[in-house]
C-alpha positions in Angstrom: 127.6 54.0 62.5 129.7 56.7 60.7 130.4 56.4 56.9 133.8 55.0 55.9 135.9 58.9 56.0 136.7 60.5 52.7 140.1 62.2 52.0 140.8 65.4 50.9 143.8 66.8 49.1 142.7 70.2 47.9 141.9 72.7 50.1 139.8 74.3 47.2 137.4 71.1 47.4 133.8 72.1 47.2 133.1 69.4 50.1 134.6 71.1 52.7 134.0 74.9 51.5 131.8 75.4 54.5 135.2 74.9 56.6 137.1 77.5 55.1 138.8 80.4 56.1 136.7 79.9 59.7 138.0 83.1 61.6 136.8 85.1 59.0 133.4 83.7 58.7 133.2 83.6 62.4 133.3 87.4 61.9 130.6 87.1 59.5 128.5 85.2 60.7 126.6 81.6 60.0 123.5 82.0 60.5 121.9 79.2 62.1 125.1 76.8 61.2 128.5 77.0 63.5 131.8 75.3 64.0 132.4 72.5 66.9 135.9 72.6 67.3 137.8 69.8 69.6 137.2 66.1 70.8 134.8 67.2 73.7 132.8 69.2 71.9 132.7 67.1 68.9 131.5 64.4 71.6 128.8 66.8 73.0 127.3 67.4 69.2 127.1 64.0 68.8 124.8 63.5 72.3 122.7 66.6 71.1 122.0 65.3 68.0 120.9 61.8 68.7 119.1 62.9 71.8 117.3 65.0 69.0 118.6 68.6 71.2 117.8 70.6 68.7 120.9 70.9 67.1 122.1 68.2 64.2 126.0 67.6 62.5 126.5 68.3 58.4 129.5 67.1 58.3 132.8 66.5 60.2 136.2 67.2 58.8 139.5 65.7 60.8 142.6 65.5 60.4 143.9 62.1 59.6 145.9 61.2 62.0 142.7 61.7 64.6 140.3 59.6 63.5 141.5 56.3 65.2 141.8 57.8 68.3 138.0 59.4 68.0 136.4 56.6 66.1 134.0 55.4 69.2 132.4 59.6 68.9 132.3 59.4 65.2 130.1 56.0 65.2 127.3 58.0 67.4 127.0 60.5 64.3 124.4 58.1 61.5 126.3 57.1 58.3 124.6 59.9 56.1 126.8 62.7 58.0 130.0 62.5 55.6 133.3 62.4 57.5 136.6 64.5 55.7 139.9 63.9 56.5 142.9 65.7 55.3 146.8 66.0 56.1 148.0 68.6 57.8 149.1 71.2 55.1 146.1 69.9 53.3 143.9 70.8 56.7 145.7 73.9 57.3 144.9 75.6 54.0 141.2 74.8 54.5 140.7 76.5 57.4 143.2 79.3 57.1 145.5 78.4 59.7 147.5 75.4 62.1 144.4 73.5 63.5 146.6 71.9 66.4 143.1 70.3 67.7 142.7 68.8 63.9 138.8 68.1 64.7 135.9 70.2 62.9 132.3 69.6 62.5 130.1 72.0 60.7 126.2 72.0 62.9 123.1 73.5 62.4 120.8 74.8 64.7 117.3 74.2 64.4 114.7 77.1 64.7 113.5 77.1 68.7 110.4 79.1 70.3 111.7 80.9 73.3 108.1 81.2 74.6 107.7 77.6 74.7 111.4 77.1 75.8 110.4 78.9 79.2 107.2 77.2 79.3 108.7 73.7 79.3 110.6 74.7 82.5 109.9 72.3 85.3 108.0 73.2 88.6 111.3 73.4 90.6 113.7 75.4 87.9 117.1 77.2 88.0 117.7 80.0 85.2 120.8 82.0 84.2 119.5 85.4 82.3 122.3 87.4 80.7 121.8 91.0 79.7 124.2 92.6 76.9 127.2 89.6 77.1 129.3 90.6 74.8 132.3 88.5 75.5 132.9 85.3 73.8 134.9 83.8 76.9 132.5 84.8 79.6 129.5 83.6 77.5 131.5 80.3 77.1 132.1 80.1 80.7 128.5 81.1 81.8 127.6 78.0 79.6 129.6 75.6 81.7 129.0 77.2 85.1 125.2 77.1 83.9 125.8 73.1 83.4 127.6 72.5 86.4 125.5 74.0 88.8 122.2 72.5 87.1 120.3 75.3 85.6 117.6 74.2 83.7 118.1 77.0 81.0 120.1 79.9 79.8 118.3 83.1 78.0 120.2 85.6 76.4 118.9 89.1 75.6 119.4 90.4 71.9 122.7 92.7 72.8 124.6 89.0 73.9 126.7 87.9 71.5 125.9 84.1 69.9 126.5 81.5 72.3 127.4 78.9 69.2 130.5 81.5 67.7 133.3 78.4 67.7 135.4 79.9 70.7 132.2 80.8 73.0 131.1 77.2 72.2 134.7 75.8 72.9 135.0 77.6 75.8 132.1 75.9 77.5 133.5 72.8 76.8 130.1 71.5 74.7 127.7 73.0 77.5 126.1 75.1 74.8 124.5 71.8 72.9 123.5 70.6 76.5 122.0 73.6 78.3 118.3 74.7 76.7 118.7 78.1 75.8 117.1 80.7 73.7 118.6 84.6 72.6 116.9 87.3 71.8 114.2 89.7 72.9 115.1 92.5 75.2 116.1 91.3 78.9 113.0 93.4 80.0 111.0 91.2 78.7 112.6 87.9 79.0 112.4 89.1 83.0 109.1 89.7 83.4 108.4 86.6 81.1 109.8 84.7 84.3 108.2 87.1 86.9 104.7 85.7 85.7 105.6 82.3 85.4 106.8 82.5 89.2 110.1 83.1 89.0 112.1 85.0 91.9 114.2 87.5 89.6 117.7 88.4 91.5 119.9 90.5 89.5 123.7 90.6 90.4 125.2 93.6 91.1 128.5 94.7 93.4 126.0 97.0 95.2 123.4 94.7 95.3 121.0 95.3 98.2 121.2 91.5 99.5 124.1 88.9 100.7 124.2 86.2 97.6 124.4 83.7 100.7 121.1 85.0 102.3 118.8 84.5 99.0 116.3 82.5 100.6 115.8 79.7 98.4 112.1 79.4 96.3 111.2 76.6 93.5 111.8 78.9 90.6 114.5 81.1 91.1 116.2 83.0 88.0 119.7 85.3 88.1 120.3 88.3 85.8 123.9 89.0 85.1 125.4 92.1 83.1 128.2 92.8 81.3 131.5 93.5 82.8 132.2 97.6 83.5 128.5 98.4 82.8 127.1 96.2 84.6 123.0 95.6 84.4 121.1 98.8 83.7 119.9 100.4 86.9 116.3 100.1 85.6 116.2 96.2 85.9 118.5 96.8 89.3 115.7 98.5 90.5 112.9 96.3 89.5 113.7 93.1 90.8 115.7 91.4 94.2 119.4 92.7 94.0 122.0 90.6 95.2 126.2 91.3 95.7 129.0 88.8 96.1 130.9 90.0 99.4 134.3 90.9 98.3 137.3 92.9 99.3 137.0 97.0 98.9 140.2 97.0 97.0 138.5 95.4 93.9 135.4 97.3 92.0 134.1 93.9 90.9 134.5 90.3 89.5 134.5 89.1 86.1 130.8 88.1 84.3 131.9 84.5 84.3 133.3 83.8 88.1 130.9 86.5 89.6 128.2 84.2 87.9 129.9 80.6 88.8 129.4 81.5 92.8 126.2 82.7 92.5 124.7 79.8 90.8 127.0 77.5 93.3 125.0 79.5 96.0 121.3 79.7 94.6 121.9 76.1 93.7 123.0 75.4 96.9 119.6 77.0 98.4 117.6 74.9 96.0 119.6 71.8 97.4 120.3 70.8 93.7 124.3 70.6 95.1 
């Protein structure tokens, strides 16, 4: 059960420092903290942390008018995470500008071993590797195409850009609390991690050597996607399966996030997890 909410009128109140001026510090940087902005991913933070997900909520910070309508997701949170509420001018100069959502929650991520993320996989497993995502929409969207198609984890290299930065994590509507996932390490490595765990590596390129709808389906199956222009280095093209989405010549390529949503709709499809 959540604890009874506690107003705030100053936007210079020590309570809520952690919410202030939030596109800034998104700049900055958090750490292992981050921001869950909006109902739905408020909702999601409170499944991951009672489901013990690895991630937990500090605090929460609404504004007023929202917390009858969002009650039922605030009594999943336990009593010792303090709930704020504010007006809206009150709200507004917390945060640094018009929060039209009017729902914040400050979460912390706890400390995870990649090594034994990947070695927790089950026997039949679906992976989403991305290499040098730099783009805060398409890692949010690779989060909920990950989720919708069933992979069992995402892993990022160290040149992807933090999957928990408040508009990647809105993005994916909450799918970054949901899916496992692990970044850092150079994709090299996370690939060849996989490769010896029995993982059939397919990289996705627009010159890919293979049809995307003639993978032929295997129990571990993993899929490497690039960043847009660039692309995945021709060294891991090289290395592992290549696959291409068939598309018309008029177009060079799609974007990182619907290139990857129809290949994980197909692989999935293979693995008969759709």
């Amino acid at each position: 059960m959540a604890a009874p909410p506690i107003a705030i009128a100053n936007a210079n109140d020590p309570r809520v420092a952690e919410f202030r001026d939030i596109r800034e510090r998104d700049l900055t940087g958090r750490e292992n903290r981050f921001i869950a902005e909006g109902t739905v991913v408020l909702r999601m933070l409170a499944e991951a942390h009672a489901e013990g997900r690895g991630f937990r909520a500090e605090k929460i910070l609404l504004l007023r008018n929202r917390v009858a309508g969002i009650q039922p997701i605030l009594d999943r949170f336990p009593a010792d995470v303090p709930v704020y509420v504010a007006e809206a001018d009150a709200l507004a100069g917390i945060v640094g500008f018009h929060l039209h959502r009017g729902v914040l929650a400050l979460g912390r991520r706890e400390e995870r071993d990649g090594a034994a993320l990947v070695d927790a996989l089950p026997e039949r497993a679906l992976v989403l590797v991305g290499c040098g995502i730099s783009n805060h929409d398409n890692a949010g969207s690779m989060f909920r195409n990950a989720a919708a198609f069933r992979a069992d984890a995402v892993l990022l290299d160290e040149t992807s850009c933090d999957p928990l930065y408040r508009k990647a994590l809105r993005v994916s509507v909450g799918s970054v609390l949901r899916v496992p996932h692990r970044r850092g390490g150079k994709a090299l490595d996370l690939l060849l991690a996989l490769a010896e765990r029995g993982f059939a590596i397919w990289t996705l390129s627009p010159h890919g050597n293979t049809d995307i709808r003639a993978i032929p389906a295997a129990a571990r199956m993993a899929l490497v996607v690039g960043t847009e222009g660039e692309g995945l280095p021709e060294a891991l093209l090289a290395r592992f399966h290549s696959a291409r989405i068939p598309q018309s010549d008029a177009l060079d390529s799609l974007n990182a996030a619907t290139a990857t949503g129809i290949a994980l709709f197909s692989m999935a499809s293979a693995m008969g997890r759709i």
